[in-house]
C-alpha positions as CSV (number, residue, x, y, z in Angstrom):
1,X,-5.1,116.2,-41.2
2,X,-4.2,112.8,-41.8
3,X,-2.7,110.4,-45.0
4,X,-2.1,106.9,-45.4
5,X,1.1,106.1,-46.8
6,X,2.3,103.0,-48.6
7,X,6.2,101.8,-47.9
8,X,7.5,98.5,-47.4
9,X,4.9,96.9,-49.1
10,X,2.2,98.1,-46.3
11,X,0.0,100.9,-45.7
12,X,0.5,103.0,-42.6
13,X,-2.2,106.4,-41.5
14,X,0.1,108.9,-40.0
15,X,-0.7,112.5,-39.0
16,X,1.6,114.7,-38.3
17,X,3.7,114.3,-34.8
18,X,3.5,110.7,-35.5
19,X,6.2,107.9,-34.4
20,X,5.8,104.5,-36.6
21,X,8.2,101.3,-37.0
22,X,8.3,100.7,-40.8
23,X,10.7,98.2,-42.7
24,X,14.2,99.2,-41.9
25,X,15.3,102.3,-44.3
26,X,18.9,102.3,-45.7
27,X,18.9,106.3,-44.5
28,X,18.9,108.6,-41.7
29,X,18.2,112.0,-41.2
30,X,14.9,113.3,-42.9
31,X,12.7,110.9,-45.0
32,X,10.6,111.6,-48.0
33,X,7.4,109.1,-48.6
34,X,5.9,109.7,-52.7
35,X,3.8,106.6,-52.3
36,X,0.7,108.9,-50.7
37,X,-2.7,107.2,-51.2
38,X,-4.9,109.0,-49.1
39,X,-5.1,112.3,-47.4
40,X,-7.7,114.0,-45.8
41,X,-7.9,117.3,-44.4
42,X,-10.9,117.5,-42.3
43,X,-13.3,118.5,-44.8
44,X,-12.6,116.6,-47.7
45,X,-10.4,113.7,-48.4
46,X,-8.6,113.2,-51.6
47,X,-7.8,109.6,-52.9
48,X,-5.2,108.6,-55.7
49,X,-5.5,106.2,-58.1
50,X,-3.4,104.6,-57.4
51,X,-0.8,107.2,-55.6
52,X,-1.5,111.1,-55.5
53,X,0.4,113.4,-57.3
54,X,2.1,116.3,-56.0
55,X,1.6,115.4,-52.3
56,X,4.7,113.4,-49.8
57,X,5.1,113.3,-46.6
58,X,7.9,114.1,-44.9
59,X,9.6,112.1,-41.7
60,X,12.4,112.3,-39.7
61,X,14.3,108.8,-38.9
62,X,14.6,108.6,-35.1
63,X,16.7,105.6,-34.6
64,X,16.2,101.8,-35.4
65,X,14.5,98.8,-33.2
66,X,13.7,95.2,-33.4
67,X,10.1,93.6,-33.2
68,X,9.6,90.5,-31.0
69,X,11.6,86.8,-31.9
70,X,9.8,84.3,-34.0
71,X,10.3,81.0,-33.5
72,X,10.3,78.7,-36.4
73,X,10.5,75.1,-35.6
74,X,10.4,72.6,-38.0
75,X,9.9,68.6,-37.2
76,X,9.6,65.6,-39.3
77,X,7.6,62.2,-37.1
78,X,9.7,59.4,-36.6
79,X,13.0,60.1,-38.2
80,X,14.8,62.3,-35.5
81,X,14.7,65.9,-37.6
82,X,14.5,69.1,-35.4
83,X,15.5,72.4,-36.0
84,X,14.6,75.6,-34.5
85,X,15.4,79.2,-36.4
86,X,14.4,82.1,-34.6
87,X,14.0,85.8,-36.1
88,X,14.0,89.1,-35.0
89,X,13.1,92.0,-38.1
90,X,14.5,95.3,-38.0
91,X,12.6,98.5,-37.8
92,X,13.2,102.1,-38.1
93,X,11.4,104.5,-36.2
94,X,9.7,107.3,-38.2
95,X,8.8,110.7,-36.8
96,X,6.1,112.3,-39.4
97,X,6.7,115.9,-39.6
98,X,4.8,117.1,-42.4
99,X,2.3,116.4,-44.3
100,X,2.4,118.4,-47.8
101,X,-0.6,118.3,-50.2
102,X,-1.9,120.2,-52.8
């Protein structure tokens, strides 16, 4: 059985046993995602319109990480303008421990 959830403004397939980095969470402990699109049991999948009712999945915050440094450099010819930001988002790590649908 999988789904494909929607958080953080992206859409993630997760089954159950799962680990995914999704935009950082304000929580920790156990996590509840409502925003299910699509879940499909093997036999016969069942797809919202937009989001399904009465189906979540549940995750269990693991800790938090940081994806790879960006480098943003801007630069202007001939008038001596450099500057160079860099970046580093913040994750947290997801465990998906169940998926529930009706």
């Amino acid at each position: 059985m999988y789904a494909i959830i929607e958080t953080g403004g992206k859409q993630y397939r997760v089954e159950e046993g799962d680990e995914i980095d999704v935009e950082l969470l304000g929580t920790d402990g156990t996590v509840k995602f409502e925003k299910v699109l699509l879940v499909h049991d093997g036999k016969e999948p069942k797809v919202g319109l937009p989001h399904l009712d009465k189906c979540s999945v549940m995750g269990e915050v693991i800790g938090q990480t940081k994806g790879p440094k960006v480098i943003a450099f801007k630069y202007k010819q001939r008038k001596n303008y450099r500057r160079t930001v860099g970046h580093r988002q913040k994750y947290s790590r997801v465990k998906i421990t169940k998926i529930a649908a009706q």
